[in-house]
Structures are given as structure tokens and as C-alpha cells.
C-alpha positions as CSV (number, residue, x, y, z in Angstrom):
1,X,1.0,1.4,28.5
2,X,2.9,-1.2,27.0
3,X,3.7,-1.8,23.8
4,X,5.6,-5.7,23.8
5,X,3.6,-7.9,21.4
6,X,4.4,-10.2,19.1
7,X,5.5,-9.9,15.8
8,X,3.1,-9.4,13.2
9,X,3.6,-12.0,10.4
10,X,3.5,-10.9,6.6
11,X,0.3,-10.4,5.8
12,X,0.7,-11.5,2.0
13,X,2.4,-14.6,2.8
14,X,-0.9,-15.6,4.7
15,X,-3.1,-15.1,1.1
16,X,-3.1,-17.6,-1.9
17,X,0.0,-17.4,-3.9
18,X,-0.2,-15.4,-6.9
19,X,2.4,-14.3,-9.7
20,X,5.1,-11.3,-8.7
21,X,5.9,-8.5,-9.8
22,X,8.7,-6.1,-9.3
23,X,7.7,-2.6,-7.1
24,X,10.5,-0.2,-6.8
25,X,10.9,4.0,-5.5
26,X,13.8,6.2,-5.8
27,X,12.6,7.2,-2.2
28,X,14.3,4.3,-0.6
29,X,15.3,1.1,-1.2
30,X,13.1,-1.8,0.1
31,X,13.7,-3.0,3.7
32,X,15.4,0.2,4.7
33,X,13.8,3.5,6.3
34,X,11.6,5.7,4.9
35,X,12.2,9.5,4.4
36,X,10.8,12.1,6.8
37,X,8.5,13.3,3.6
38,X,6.8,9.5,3.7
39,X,6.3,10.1,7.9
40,X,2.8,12.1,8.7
41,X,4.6,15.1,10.6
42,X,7.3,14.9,7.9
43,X,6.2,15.7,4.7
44,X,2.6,13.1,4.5
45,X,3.5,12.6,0.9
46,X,3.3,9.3,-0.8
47,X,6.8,8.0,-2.2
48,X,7.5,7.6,-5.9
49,X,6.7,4.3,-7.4
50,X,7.7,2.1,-10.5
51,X,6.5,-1.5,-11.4
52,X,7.0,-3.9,-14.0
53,X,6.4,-7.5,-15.2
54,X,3.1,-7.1,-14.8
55,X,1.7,-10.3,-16.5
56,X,-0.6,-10.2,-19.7
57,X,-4.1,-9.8,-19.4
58,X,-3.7,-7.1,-17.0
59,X,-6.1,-4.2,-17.2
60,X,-5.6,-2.5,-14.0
61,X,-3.8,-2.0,-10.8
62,X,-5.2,-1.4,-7.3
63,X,-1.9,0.1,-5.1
64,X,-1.8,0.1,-0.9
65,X,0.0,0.4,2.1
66,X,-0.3,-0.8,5.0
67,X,1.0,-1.2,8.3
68,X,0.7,-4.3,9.7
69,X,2.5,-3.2,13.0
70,X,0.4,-1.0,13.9
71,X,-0.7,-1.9,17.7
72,X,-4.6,-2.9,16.6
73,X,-5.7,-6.5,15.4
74,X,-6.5,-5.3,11.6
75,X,-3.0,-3.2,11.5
76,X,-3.0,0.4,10.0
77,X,-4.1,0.9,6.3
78,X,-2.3,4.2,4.7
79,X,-3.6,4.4,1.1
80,X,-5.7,2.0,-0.6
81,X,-5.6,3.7,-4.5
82,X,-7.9,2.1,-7.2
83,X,-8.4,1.9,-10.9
84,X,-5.1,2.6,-12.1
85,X,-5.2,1.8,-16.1
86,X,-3.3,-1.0,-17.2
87,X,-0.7,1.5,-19.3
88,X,0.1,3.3,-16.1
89,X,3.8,2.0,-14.8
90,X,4.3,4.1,-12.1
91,X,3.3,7.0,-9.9
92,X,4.9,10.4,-9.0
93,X,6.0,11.3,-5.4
94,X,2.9,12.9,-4.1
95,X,0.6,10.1,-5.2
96,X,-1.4,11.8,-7.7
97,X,-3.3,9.8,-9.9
98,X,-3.9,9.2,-13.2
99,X,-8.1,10.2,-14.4
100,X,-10.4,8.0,-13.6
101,X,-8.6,5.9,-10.6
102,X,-9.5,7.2,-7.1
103,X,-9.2,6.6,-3.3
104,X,-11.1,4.9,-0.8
105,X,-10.7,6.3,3.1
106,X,-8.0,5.6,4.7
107,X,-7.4,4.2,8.8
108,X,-7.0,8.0,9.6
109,X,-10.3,8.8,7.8
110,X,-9.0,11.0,5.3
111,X,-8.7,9.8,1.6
112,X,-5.6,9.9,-0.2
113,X,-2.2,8.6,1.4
114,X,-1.8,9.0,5.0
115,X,2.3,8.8,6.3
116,X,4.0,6.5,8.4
117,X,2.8,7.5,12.2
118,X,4.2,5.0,14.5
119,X,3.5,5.2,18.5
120,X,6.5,7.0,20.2
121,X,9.2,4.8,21.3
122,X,7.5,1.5,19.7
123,X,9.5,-0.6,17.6
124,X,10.0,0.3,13.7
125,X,7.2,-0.6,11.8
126,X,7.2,-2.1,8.4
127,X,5.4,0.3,5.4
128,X,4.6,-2.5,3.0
129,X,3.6,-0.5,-0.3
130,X,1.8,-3.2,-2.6
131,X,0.7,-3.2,-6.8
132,X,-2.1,-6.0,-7.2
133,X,-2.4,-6.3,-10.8
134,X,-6.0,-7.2,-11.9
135,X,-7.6,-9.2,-14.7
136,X,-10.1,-6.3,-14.8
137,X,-10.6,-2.5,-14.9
138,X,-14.0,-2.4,-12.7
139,X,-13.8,-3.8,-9.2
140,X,-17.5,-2.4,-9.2
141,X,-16.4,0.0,-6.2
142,X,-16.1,3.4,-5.1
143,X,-14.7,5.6,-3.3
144,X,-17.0,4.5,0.1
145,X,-15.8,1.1,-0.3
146,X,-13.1,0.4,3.0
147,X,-9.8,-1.0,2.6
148,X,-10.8,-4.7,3.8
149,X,-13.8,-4.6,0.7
150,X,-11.1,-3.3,-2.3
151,X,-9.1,-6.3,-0.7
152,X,-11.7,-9.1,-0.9
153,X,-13.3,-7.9,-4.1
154,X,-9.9,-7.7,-5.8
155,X,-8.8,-11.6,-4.9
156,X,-10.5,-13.2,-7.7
157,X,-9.4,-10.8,-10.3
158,X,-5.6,-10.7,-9.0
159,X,-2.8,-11.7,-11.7
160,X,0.2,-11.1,-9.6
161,X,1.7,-8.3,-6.9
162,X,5.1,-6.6,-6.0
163,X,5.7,-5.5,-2.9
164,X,8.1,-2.9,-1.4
165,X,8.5,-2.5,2.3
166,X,9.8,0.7,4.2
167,X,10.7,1.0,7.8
168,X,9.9,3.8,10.5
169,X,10.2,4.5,14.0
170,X,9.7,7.7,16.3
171,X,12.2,7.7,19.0
């Protein structure tokens, strides 16, 4: 089977513009490659991560990844976290999370963060970790909700959104 295709664009410049927001990890820097521990057969463990300039008003923060590469027409969602208080600022390697916020199932299935897993000898995919910080701190959701309902339910409530993007590729 081939894999040619096209290029995937950016799937955040294809939604309204909203403020930004700064997303960094000490796990690696954005644009480059991401560690063996952030790969599934590596280590299947969510980086580190650290915002700031969230804008006032914020009350929580819903935080993804997703994998718009992925050879499927709705690319490859990782981790979809929700319901991270407004005081929280960042989140351990790992990806545990703070009380109350929670997970909804992942494209593997599973809940929590699933790593970077793309096809053998396909081109590097793009890991595009996201923070959406929200006007509120009740998307009215739980942990059944998929990825593409967290998404559409948190538009109207979204303040601004960094975004940190990690590479990958299996030889």
C-alpha cells in the first residue's frame, strides 16, 4: 500500500481566529522530534507542559493532541484532557491530572494519552499538543463525550490557544 498523499494543512489555521497563548515542554522544543518516551512503543507517556498568557476571564483549559497526518480523513486524536482549573499552568510528564479534570477516549480507544504511532516508513508526522483556554469551567461533558464533541462544544467558550508541535517518524 501506498502512503503518497497530500499534505495535511494545519488544522487550527482552518478555525476562527482566537487570542494565543504560549505552550512550551522541556521534552522538546516545538517543530523538532519527539522523544522515544512521547512514541507508543517508546515510553506512551505524555510530555511535560507549561503555558502562559492565558487571557482574563479564563476558568479552564481543555489540552489535546492530535495528529493530523495520520493516513485517515479525520487525522489521529492522542489525548483530548478536559476540565483543567483555571490556576493550573502546566502539567507533569506522565499527564496526570489535576482533581476533577478527566479524559475522554482516545483514536486508539483507550483514555488517557496515547503516543506518537506513525505507519512504518511514512513520512514524519506532526504531534500538535494544543491548550484552549475557556470562558468556563463546565463544558457540560464527560468522559463518553469523543474528541470531535469536546471540540465543537468548546468553540464558543474559547479565549485563546497555544500550540506546540512535535515530529515523529518510524523508519
Amino acid at each position: 500500500m501506498s502512503l503518497e498523499r497530500p499534505m495535511a494543512p494545519d488544522p487550527y489555521e482552518l478555525l476562527p481566529a482566537t487570542g494565543r497563548m504560549e505552550l512550551t515542554s522541556a521534552s522538546f522544543a516545538d517543530g523538532a522530534d519527539l522523544p522515544e518516551e512521547q512514541a507508543l512503543e517508546g515510553g506512551n507517556a505524555a510530555p511535560d507542559l507549561s503555558w502562559s498568557g492565558q487571557p482574563e476571564g479564563t476558568k479552564s483549559y481543555v489540552i489535546t493532541c492530535f495528529d493530523p497526518d495520520a493516513p485517515t480523513p479525520s487525522g489521529f486524536w492522542h489525548w483530548v484532557a478536559v476540565g483543567i482549573p483555571a490556576d493550573v499552568t502546566s502539567l507533569p510528564a506522565g499527564g496526570s491530572l489535576p482533581a476533577g479534570a478527566f479524559t475522554v477516549r482516545n483514536d486508539y480507544g483507550s483514555d488517557g494519552f496515547g503516543g506518537a504511532a506513525p505507519p512504518p516508513g511514512d513520512r514524519p508526522h506532526r504531534y500538535m499538543f494544543a491548550v484552549h483556554a475557556l470562558d468556563t469551567d463546565d463544558l457540560g461533558l464527560d468522559s463518553s463525550a469523543s474528541c470531535a464533541a469536546v471540540h465543537f462544544t468548546l468553540l464558543p467558550h474559547l479565549l485563546a490557544r497555544g500550540v506546540l508541535t512535535g515530529r515523529y517518524q518510524i523508519a
